[in-house]
C-alpha positions as CSV (number, residue, x, y, z in Angstrom):
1,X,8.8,-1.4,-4.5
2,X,8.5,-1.1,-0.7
3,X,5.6,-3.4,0.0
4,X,4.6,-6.2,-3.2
5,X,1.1,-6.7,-1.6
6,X,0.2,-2.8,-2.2
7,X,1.4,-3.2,-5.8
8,X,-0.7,-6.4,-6.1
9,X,-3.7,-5.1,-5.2
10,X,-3.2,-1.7,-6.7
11,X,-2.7,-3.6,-10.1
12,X,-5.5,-6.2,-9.2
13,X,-7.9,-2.7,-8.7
14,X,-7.0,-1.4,-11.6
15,X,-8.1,-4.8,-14.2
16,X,-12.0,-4.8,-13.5
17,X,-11.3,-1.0,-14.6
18,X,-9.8,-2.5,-17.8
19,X,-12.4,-4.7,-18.5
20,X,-15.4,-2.5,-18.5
21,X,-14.5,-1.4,-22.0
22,X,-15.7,-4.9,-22.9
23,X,-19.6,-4.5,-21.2
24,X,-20.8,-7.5,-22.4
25,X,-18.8,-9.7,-20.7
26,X,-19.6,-8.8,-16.9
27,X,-22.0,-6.4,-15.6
28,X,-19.7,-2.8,-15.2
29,X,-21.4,-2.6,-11.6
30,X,-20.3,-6.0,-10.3
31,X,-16.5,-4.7,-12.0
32,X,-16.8,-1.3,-9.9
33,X,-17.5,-3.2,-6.3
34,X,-14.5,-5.9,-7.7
35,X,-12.4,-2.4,-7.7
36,X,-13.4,-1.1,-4.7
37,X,-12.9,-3.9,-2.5
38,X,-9.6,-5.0,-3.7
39,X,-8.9,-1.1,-3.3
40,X,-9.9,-1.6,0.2
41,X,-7.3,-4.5,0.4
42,X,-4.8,-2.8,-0.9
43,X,-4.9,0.3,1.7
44,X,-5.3,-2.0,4.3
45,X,-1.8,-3.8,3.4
46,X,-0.3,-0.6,2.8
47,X,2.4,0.8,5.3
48,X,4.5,4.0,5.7
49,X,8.4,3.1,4.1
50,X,10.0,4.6,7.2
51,X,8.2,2.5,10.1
52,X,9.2,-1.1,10.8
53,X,6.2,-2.4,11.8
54,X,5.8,-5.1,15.0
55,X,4.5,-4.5,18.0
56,X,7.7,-2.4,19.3
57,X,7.2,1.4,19.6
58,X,9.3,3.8,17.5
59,X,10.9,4.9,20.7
60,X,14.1,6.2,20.8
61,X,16.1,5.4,24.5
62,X,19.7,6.4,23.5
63,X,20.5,9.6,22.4
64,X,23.7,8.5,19.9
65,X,20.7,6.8,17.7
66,X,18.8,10.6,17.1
67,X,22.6,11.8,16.2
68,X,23.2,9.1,13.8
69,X,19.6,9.3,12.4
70,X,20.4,12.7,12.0
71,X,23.6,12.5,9.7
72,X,21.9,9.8,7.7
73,X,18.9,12.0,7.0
74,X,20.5,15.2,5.7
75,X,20.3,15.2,1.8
């Protein structure tokens, strides 16, 4: 799990989803915006596994990092 507040809100999208197979107890449309807003959330929190984040720029300013990236990276 590379971010928890995806997964949380991913999970928390997916219960109003559960509970329209009980319609009596809330209106299914009110359950559907419920979905799509904490879907919303969810995107918004989401971020790519391989960039760090901050406000620094993925730049690279010494070539020895691009050679040692490169060893890592082979499978």
């Amino acid at each position: 799990m590379k971010n928890w507040k995806t997964t949380l809100f991913a999970i928390l999208a997916v219960l109003p989803q559960v509970l329209k197979l009980f319609p009596n107890l809330v209106n299914p449309s009110i359950l559907d915006a419920a979905s799509i807003i904490l879907g919303a959330l969810g995107i918004g929190y989401a971020k790519d596994h391989n960039v760090t984040g901050g406000t620094v720029a993925n730049t690279v300013s010494d070539a020895s990092v691009v050679k040692e990236t490169a060893k890592t990276d082979k499978p």
